[in-house]
C-alpha positions as a printed Julia matrix, in Angstrom:
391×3 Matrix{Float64}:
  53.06  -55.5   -47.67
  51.81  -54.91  -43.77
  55.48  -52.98  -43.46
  54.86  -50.88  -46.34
  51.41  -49.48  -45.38
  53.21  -48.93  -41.83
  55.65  -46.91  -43.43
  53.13  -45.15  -45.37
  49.88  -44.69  -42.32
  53.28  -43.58  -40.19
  54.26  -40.37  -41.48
  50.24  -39.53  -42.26
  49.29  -39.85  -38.75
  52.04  -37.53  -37.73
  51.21  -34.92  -40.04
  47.3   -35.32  -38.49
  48.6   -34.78  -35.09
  50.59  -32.0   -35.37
  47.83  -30.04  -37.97
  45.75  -30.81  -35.24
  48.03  -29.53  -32.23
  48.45  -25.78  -34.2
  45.06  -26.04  -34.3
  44.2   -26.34  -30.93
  47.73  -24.01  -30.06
  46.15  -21.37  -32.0
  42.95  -21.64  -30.66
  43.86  -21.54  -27.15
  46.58  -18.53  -27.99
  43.62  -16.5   -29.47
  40.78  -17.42  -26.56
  43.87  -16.51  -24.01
  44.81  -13.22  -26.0
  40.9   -11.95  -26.06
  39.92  -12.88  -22.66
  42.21  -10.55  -21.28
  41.78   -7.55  -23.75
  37.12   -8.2   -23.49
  37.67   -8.41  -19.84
  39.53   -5.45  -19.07
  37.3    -3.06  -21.93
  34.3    -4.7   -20.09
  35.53   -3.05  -16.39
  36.78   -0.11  -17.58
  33.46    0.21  -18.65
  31.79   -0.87  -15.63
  34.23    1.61  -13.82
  33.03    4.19  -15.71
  29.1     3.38  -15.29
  28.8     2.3   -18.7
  26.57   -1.15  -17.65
  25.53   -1.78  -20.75
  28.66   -1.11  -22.75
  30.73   -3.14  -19.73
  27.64   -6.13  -20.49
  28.68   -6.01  -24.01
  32.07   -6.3   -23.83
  32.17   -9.72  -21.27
  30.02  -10.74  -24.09
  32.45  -10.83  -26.64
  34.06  -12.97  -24.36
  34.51  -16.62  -26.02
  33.24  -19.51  -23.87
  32.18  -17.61  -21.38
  31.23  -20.91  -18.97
  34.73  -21.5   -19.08
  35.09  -17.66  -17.18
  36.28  -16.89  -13.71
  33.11  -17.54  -11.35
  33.64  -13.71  -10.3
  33.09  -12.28  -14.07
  30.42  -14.99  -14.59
  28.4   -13.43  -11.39
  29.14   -9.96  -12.89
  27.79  -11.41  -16.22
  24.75  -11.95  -14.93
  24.09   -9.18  -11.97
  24.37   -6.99  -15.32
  21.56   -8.85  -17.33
  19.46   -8.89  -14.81
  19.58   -5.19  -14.05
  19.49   -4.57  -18.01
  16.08   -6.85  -17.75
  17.71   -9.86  -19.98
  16.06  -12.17  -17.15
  16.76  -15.42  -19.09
  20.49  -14.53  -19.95
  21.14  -14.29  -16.67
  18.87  -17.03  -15.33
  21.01  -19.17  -17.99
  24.26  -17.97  -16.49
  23.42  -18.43  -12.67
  22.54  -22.14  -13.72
  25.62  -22.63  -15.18
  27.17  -21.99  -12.29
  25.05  -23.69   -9.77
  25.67  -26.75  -11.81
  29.17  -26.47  -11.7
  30.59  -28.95   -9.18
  34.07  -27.48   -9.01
  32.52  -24.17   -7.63
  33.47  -23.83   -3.63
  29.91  -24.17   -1.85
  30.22  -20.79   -1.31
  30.07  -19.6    -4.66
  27.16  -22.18   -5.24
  25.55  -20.99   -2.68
  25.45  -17.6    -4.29
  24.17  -19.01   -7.83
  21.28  -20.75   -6.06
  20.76  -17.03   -4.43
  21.06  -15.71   -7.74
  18.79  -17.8    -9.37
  15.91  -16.8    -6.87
  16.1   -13.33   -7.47
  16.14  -14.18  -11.32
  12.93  -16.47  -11.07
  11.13  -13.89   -8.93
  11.77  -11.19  -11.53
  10.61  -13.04  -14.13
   7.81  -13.45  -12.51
   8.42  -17.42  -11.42
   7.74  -17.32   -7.67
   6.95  -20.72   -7.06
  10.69  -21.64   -8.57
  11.84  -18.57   -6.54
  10.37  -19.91   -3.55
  12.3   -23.47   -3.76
  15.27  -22.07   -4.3
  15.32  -19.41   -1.55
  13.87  -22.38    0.62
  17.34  -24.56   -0.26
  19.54  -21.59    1.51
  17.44  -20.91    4.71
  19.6   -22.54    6.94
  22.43  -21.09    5.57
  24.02  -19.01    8.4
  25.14  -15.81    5.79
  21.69  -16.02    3.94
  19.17  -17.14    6.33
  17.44  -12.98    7.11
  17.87  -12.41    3.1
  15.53  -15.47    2.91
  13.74  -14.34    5.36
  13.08  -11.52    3.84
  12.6   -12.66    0.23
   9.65  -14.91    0.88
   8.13  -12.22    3.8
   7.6   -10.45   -0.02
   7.37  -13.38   -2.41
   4.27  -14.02   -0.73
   2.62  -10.7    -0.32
   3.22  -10.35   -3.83
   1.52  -13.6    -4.56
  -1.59  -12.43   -1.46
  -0.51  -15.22    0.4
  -0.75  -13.44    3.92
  -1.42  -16.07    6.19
   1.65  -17.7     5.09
   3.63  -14.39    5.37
   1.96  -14.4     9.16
   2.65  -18.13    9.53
   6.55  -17.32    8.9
   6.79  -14.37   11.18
   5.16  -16.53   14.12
   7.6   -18.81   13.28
  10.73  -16.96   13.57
  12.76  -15.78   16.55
  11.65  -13.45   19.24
  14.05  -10.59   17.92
  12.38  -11.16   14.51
   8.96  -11.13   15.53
  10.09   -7.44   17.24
  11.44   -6.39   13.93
   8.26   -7.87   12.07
   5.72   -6.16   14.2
   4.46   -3.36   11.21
   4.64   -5.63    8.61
   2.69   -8.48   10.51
  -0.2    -5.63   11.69
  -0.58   -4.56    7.95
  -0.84   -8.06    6.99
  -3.81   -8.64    9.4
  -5.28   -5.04    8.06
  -5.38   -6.7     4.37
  -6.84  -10.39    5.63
 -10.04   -8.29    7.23
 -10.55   -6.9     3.92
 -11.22   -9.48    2.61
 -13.03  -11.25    5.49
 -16.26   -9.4     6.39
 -17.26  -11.62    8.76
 -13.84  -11.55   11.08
 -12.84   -8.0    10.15
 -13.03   -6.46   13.35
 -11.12   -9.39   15.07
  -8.4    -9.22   12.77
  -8.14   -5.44   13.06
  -8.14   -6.03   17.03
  -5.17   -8.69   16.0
  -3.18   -6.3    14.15
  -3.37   -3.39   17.2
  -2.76   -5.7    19.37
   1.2    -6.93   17.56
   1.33   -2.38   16.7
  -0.97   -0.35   18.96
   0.39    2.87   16.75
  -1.3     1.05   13.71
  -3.25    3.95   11.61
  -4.2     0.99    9.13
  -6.32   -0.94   11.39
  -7.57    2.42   13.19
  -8.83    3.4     9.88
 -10.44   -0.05    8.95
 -12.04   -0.03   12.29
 -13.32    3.89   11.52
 -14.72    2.07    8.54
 -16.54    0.09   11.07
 -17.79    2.42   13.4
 -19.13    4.38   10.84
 -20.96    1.31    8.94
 -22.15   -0.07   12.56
 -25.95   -0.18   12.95
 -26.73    2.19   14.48
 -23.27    4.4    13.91
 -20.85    5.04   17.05
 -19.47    8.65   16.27
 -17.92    8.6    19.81
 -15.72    5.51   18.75
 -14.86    6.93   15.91
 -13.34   10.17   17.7
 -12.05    8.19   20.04
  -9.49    6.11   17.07
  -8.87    9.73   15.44
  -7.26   11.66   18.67
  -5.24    8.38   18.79
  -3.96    9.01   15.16
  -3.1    11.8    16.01
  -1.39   10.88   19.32
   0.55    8.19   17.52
   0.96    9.05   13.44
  -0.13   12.09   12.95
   0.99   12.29    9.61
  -2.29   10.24    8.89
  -4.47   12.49   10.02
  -5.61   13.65    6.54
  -7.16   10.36    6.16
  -9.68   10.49    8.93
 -10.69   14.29    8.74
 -13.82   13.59    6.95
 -14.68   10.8     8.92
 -13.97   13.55   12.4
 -16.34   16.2    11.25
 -19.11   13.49   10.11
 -18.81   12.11   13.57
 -19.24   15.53   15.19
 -22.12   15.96   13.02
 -23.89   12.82   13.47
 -23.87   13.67   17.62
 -24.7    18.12   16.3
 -21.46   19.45   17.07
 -20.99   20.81   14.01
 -19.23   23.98   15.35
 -17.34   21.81   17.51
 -15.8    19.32   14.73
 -15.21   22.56   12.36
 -12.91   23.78   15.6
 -11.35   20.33   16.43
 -10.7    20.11   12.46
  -8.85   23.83   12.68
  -6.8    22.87   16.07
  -5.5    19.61   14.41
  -4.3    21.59   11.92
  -2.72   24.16   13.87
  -1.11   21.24   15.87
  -0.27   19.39   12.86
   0.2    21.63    9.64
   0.84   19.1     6.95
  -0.08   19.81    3.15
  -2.33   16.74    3.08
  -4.31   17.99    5.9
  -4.35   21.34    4.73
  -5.42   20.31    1.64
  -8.73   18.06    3.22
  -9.24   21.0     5.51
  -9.54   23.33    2.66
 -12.19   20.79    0.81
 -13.93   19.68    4.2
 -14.67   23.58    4.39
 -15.41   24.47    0.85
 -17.7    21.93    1.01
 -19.78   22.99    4.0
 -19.92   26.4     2.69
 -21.45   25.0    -0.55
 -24.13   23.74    1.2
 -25.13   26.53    3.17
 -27.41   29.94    1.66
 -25.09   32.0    -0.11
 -24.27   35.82    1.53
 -25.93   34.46    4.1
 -24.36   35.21    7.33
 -22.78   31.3     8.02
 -21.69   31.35    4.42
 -19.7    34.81    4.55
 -18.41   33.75    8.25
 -16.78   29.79    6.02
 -15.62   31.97    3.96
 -13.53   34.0     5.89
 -12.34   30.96    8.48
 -11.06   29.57    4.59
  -9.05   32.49    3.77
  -7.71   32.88    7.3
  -6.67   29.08    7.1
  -5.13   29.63    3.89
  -3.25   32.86    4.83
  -2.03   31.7     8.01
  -0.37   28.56    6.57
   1.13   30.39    3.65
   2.85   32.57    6.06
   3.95   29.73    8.59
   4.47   27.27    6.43
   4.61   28.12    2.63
   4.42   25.22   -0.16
   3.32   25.13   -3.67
  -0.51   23.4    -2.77
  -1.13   26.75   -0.21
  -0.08   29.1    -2.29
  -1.86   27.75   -5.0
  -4.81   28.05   -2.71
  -4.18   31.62   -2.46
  -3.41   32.29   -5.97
  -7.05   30.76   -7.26
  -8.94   33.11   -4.39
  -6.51   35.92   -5.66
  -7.81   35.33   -9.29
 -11.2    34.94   -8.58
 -11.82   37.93   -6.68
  -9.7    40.13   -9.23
 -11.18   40.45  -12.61
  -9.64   41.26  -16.03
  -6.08   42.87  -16.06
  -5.83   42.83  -12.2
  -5.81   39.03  -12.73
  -3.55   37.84  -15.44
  -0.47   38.06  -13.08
  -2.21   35.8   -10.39
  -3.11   33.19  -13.32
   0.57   33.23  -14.88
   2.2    32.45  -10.76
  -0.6    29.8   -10.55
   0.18   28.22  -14.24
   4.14   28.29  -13.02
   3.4    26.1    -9.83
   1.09   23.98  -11.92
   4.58   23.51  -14.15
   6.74   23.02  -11.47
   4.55   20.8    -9.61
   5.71   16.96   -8.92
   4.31   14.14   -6.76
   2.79   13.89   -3.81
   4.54   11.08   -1.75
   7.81    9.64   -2.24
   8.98    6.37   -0.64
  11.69    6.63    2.14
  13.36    3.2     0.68
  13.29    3.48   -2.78
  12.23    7.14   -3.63
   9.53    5.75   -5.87
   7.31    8.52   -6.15
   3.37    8.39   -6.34
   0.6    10.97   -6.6
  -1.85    9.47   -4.45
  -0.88    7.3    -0.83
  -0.41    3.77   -0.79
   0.4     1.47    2.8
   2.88    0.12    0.77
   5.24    0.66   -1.53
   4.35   -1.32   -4.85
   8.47   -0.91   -5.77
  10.05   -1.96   -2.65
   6.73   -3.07   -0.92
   7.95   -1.48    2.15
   5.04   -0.34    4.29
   4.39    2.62    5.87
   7.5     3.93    3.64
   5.29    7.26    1.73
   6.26   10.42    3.11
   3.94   13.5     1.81
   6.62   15.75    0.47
   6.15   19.0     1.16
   4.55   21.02   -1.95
């Protein structure tokens, strides 16, 4: 009876196994037949630009933790830049826990998995796992420079300064602005050590405008005020960044006030921007000016003598040095001394640079672009990276 069920289980299992065997022949013909036909549509797409379209098609991919490492690392570069954080966090683990992965490609999912963490907005994950790859020879300045910004976006500045002091000499060079600017944000929010920290952050970048300014701040707020100090850190702005100088022109002709020089700090303000005719400067000039002359009698003799240093100052630029703000400037004194049809050309110029107008800074790095000035770049956080673009 034992025989007869033999013969019988026999042929049954047989059948089982080979059903089974097309099955899994079939399955592996189709997975080997669309790999290659999703993962050439998905470059050609990513050859022609199309991210989202190339993102789509290694999608359609099946299994895709059974991929190539190189099209898995693709995989998730792409969701990452397309903002779907967790797909790609979820793809970068994949292959960090992959123990047949070289240590060089795991080495490169742990990298990608800090940059995933940090832009969803995990920086204490981020942290560790930059942290596991800073000995690592290939990623030990990326590191560096991952947590150097991991922390100032978290206002951890003493341990951004802490990291600087301790790297290498060469380093430290290279660190100098950022370390300065870090020392510039730690005395504002320490009253009672600001000036040291200022002196702190000169002393690593002696062409620091940020501390200068903070310690203008100071000068000003001392009791009693020390104008003479505070001249004394605007001619070095503009010995060392010029470009700043727009930022400390008020705080120049209240310091010639304070010590009645007026006359004096109206000239210094005039040869600075002669010297240095930027459209930031020429812009504070213009208000610094307009501003006096508001407060003096009007057709009085002082008022009519503002007036025309403010239309020299405005000509004279236009004609050296053109840009949308001057002209502007121009246009509005145009329009307000014309009335009724003489004027309507003036107004439709102005309302056509008021059109045309864009920002006023734009970031060397990243070319994020900003309409008022910012040490740092909030994209790239860069520092020192805004450039006033010339309007």
């Amino acid at each position: 009876m034992s025989h007869e069920w033999l013969l019988i289980a026999l042929p049954i299992i047989f059948a089982l196994g080979w059903f089974a065997a097309r099955l899994d022949i079939r399955h592996i013909r189709n997975s080997a037949a669309a790999l290659p036909q999703a993962y050439l549509r998905g470059l050609t797409e990513l050859l022609n630009g199309n991210e989202a379209k190339a993102l789509d098609a290694f999608s359609d991919i099946p299994q895709t933790d059974n991929l190539p490492p190189a099209v898995q690392f693709t995989v998730g570069e792409l969701s990452r830049r397309r903002g779907d954080y967790r797909r790609a966090l979820k793809t970068h683990q994949q292959l960090h826990e992959n123990e047949k992965l070289s240590e060089a490609d795991r080495n490169r999912a742990l990298w990608e998995l800090a940059q995933d963490c940090a832009a969803m907005g995990f920086a204490d994950a981020a942290e560790q796992h930059a942290r596991l790859l800073a000995q690592t020879p290939h990623y030990r300045d990326l590191v560096f420079d991952f947590l150097i910004k991991n922390y100032q976006m978290r206002r951890r500045y003493n341990d951004a300064l802490n990291l600087i002091k301790n790297a290498d000499e060469d380093v430290r060079q290279l660190q100098k602005k950022t370390a300065a600017h870090l020392y510039c944000r730690l005395a504002l929010a320490d009253k009672t050590n600001k000036v040291r920290l200022l002196e702190e952050a000169l002393a690593l970048n002696p062409a620091c405008a940020h501390a200068r300014i903070l310690l203008i701040d100071c000068a000003q707020n001392s009791t009693p005020p020390q104008p003479q100090q505070v001249i004394a850190y605007c001619n070095a702005i503009a010995d060392d960044t010029p470009e700043h100088l727009w930022l400390v022109a008020d705080a120049l002709v209240t310091a010639y006030q304070q010590m009645e020089e007026r006359a004096r700090g109206q000239q210094e303000l005039l040869r600075l921007l002669e010297d240095f005719p930027t459209p930031m400067l020429f812009k504070t000039v213009i208000t610094l000016l307009e501003t006096e002359s508001a407060t003096v009698a009007e057709n009085s003799a002082e008022s009519e003598a503002l007036q025309h240093t403010i239309n020299t100052v405005i000509k004279t630029y236009v004609v050296r040095n053109g840009g949308m703000q001057a002209s502007m400037y121009f246009i509005e004194r145009q329009t307000n001394r014309n009335s009724g049809h003489d004027s309507e050309p003036w107004l439709a110029v102005k309302q056509n640079l008021l059109n045309a107008r864009g920002k006023s800074f734009s970031c060397d790095h990243c070319f994020y672009e900003m309409n008022h000035f910012s040490w740092q770049c909030p994209c790239c956080l860069n520092w020192e990276s805004f450039k006033q673009r010339q309007q």
